[in-house]
N, C-alpha and C positions, 0 to 999 in steps of 0.2 A: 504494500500500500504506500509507505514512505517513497518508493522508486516513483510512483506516479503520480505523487503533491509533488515530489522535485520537477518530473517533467510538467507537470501543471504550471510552476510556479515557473520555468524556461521557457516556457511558450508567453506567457504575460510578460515577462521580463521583455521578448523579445516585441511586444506588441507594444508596449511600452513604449520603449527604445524608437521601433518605427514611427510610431505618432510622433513622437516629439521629434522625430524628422521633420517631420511635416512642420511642426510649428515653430521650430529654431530658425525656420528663413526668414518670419516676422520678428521672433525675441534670440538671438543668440545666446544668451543664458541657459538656454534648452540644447544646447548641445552637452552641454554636464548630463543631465539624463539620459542622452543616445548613448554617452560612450556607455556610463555606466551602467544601464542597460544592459548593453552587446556584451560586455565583462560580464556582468553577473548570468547572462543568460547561458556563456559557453560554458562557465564555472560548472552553473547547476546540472546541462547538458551533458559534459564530462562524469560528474558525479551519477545519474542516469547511468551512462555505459558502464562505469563504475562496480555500479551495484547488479550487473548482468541481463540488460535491456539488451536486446542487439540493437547494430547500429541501423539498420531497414529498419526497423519497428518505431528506432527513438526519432533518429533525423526526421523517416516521413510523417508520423504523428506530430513533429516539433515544427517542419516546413507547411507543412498541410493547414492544420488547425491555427497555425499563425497568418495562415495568408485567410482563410475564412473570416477570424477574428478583424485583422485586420480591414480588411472589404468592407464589414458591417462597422466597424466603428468609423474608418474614413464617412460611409456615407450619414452618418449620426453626427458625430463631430464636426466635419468639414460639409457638409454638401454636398459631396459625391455621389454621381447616378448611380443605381443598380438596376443596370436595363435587365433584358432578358435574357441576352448574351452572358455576362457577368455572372446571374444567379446561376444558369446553366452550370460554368464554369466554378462555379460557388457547390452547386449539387454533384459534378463528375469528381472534385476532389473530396467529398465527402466518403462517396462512396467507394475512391478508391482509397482511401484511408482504412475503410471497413473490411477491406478484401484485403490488404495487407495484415491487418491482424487475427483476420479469421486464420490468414495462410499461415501466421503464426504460430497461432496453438497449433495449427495441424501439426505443424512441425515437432511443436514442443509435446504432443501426443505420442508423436508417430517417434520420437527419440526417447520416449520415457518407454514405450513398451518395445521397443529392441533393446534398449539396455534391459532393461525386468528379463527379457529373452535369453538372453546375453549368458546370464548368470549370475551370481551374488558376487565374485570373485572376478571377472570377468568386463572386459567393455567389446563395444562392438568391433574397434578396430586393435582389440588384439593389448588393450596398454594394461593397468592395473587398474584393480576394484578399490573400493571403498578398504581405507586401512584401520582396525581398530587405534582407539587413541590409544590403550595400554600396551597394543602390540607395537606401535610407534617407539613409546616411552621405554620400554624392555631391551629392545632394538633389535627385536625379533626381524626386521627389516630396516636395512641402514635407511637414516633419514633421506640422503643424498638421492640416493637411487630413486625411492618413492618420490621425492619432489622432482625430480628429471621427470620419470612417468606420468606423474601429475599434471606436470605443465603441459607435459604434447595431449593429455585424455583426460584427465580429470576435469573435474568441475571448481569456479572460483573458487567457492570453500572452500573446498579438499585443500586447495594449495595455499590458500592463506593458513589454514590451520596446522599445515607442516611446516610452513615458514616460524610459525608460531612455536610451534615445538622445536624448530633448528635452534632457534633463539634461547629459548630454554632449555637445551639438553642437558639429559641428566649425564654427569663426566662417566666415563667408560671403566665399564668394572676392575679390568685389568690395570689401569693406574688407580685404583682404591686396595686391589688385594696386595701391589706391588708396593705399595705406601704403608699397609699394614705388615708386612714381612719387616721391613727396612725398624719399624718402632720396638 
């Protein structure tokens, strides 16, 4: 839910920014809000990909519903027509917006149950499964290895959460029994 107030709040950021295009050719003082604006809007945009939006989903939701937005608030704000041409054009991006994210869960359906297929242990193209956090911590599996694997097939978590345990490894038993002989 949080991924899609950011992109909510990137698309207004960025309708924002536009308008006071618009009006910084009467007041120059409004170019402070375009820049800062287009800043905050890649910012939050980035953060979106970020958090595992793909980028087709995020950019055309972000391009799409800003150029809609904007259309209607030019013709609110400023006076601008919305003939028929325009709404058309107003209606074909809606809908393709709608068919990009259908096409998405399909994807995201159609990748959750070949991985389920897959195996518990297993990904579809052959990398590593899902690693216990204890088996991690044991080092039943050197970290290294699973975060290479990770990276090329896993999913963001997995690999933040190994980065996370690289960070905190526990020291290697053989320099603690070695430490203990020596005392």
């Amino acid at each position: 839910m949080t991924t899609w107030l950011l992109l909510a709040a990137a698309i207004l950021a960025e309708v924002t920014a536009t308008l006071s295009l618009r009006g910084a050719l009467d007041r120059p003082a409004l170019y402070v809000v375009v820049v800062v604006g287009y800043v905050l809007t890649f910012a939050l945009l980035a953060q979106v990909l970020r958090r595992g939006m793909g980028l087709g989903v995020a950019y055309g939701l972000w391009g799409a519903i800003g150029v809609v937005l904007t259309a209607g608030a030019s013709a609110v704000l400023f006076g601008e027509s919305l003939g028929a041409l325009k709404v058309s054009g107003i209606l074909l991006i809606a809908a393709g917006v709608a068919v990009v994210e259908l096409g998405s869960q399909r994807a995201r359906r159609a990748e959750a149950a070949t991985a389920a297929d897959a195996g518990a242990g297993e990904r579809p193209h052959g990398g590593p499964g899902p690693v216990p956090v204890a088996a991690a911590d044991t080092a039943e599996i050197p970290v290294e290895e699973w975060l290479a694997g990770a990276t090329a097939y896993g999913s963001r978590g997995e690999v933040e959460l190994l980065r996370e345990l690289e960070i905190h490894a526990i020291p290697d038993e053989s320099e603690d029994e070695h430490e203990g002989k020596e005392a």
